[in-house]
N, C-alpha and C positions, 0 to 999 in steps of 0.2 A: 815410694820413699820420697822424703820432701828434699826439696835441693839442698838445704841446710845441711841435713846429715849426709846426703846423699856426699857432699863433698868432704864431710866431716871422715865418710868412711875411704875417699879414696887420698886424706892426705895421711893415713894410718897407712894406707897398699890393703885396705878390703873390699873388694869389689865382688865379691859373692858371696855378701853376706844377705840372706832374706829375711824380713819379716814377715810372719805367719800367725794367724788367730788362730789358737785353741779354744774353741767352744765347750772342751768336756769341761771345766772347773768355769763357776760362776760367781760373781763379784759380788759380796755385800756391802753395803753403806752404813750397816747397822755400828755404832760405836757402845762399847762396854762404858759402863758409869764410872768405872774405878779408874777410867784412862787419867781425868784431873789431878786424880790424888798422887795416885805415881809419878806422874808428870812433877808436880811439885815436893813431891821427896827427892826425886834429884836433883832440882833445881836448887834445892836448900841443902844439897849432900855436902858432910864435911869426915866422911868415912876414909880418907883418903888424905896424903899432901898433894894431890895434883890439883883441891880448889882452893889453892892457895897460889896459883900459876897460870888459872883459867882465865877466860874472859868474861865466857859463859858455857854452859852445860848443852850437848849435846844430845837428845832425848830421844830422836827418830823422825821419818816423818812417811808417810803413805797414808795406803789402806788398813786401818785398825782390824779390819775381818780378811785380810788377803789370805788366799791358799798358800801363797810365796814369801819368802820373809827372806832378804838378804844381809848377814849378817858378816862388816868387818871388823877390825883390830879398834881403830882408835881414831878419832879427831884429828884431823891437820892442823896449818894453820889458818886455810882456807874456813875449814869446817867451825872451827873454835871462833871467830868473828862470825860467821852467818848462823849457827846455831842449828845446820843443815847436817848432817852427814853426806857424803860424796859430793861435792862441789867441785867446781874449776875444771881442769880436763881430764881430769880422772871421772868427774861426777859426770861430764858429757860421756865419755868411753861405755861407764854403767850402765848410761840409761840407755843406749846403742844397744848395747847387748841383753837388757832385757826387754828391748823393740823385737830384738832377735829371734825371742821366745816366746814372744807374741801378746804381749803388754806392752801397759804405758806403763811410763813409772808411776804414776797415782795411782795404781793398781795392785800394785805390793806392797810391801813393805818392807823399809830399807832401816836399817841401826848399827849400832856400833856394841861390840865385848864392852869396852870403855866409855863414858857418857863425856870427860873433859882427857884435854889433848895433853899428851904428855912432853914435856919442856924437848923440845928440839929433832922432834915426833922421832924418838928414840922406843923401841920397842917396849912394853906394857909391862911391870913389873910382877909378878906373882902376889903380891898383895893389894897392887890395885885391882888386878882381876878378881881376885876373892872379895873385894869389896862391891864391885861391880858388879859381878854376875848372880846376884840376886833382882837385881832390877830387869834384868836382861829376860833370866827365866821366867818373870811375871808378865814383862810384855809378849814373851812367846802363849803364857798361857791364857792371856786376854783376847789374841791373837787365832790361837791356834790354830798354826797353819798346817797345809799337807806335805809342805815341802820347806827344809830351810837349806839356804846355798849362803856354803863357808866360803867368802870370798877371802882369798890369798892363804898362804903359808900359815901364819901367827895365828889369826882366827881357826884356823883348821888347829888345831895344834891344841887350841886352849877348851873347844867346843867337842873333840874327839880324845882329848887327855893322852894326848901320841907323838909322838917324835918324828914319826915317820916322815919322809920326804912327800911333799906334796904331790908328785909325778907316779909316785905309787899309790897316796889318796885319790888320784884322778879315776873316772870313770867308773863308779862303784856306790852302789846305794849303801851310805853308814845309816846309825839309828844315833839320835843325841841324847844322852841320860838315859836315865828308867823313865821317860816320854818317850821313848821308841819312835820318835818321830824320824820320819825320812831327810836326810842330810847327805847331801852332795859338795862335795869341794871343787873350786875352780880358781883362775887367776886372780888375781888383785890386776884391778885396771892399769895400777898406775906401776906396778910392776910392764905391761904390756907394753904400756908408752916406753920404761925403756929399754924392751925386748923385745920391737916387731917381730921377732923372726919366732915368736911362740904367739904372735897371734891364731894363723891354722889351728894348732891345738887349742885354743880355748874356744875356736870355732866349733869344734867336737865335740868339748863340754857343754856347748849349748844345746847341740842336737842329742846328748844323752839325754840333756836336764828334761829337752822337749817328748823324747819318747817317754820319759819316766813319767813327766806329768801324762801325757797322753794314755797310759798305763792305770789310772786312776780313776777313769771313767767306766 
């Protein structure tokens, strides 16, 4: 572990957390042709009021062929200036935890339900997510990954069509749409930041996330 994080995880209180290589799922570099054009139908999206409040468009960013695909709620205001999803110390926390799992972050890939931030990162409306989540499902099927991990409450919520309390989606392999794709739920970082005392549990969500993939080989 490099000193950076190594201290990044002890001013959290985690000091046992490991990083571990998974060798059963293998990385492509290959990118799909249709990534440009999507790319620029969001950037031009006006299916919504919220790019009317943007800066800019939030699109994703990783591995376009990852097994892993991290998917949360919406754009900050961090993320809405850099045009990144998970930045600042919530985007450090992420990428800690997917070190966890035994990637870098360029190695998955990370997006949002939402492509721009909503005015006073105020939770996501039912109609912007209906607007939205057709972008979403195309970069999952560009993608197609083996695994997608619902970060936090909302995104689980929206990605699983459920109510349920997130503590009951924990630990449990869901399926997303009729893609029966494997979907796991977990915290939202910046929930963690400020809830240390539920870091441990999402230290267990990691180790499910890690058997499940391990499971797939």
């Amino acid at each position: 572990m490099n000193l950076l994080l190594d201290d990044y995880y002890q001013q959290l209180g985690i000091y046992h957390w490991q990083r571990r290589r998974i060798s059963s799922l293998n990385v492509s570099t290959e990118t799909p042709a249709d990534w440009s054009a999507l790319q620029q139908r969001v950037a031009s999206c006006t299916n919504c009021c919220l790019h009317q409040t943007r800066t800019q468009t939030v699109f994703g960013v990783g591995n376009r062929s990852a097994d892993v695909m991290f998917i949360g709620e919406a754009p900050g205001f961090h993320e809405d200036q850099e045009g990144e999803p998970f930045v600042g110390r919530a985007g450090q926390l992420l990428t800690a935890m997917i070190k966890t799992i035994g990637f870098e972050r360029s190695q998955v890939y990370i997006a949002n339900i939402l492509k721009c931030r909503p005015p006073n990162n105020r939770d996501p409306q039912p109609e912007e997510v209906l607007s939205c989540t057709p972008y979403l499902d195309q970069q999952i099927c560009l993608i197609h990954p083996k695994l997608l991990i619902a970060v936090g409450r909302i995104a689980a919520h929206h990605l699983l069509k459920t109510k349920s309390s997130l503590e009951s989606l924990r630990n449990k392999v869901h399926t997303y749409s009729e893609k029966t794709i494997p979907l796991i739920v977990t915290y939202h970082p910046a929930y963690l930041l400020r809830n240390p005392i539920d870091k441990k549990k999402a230290y267990l969500d990691l180790q499910f996330i890690q058997r499940t993939i391990a499971s797939f080989s």
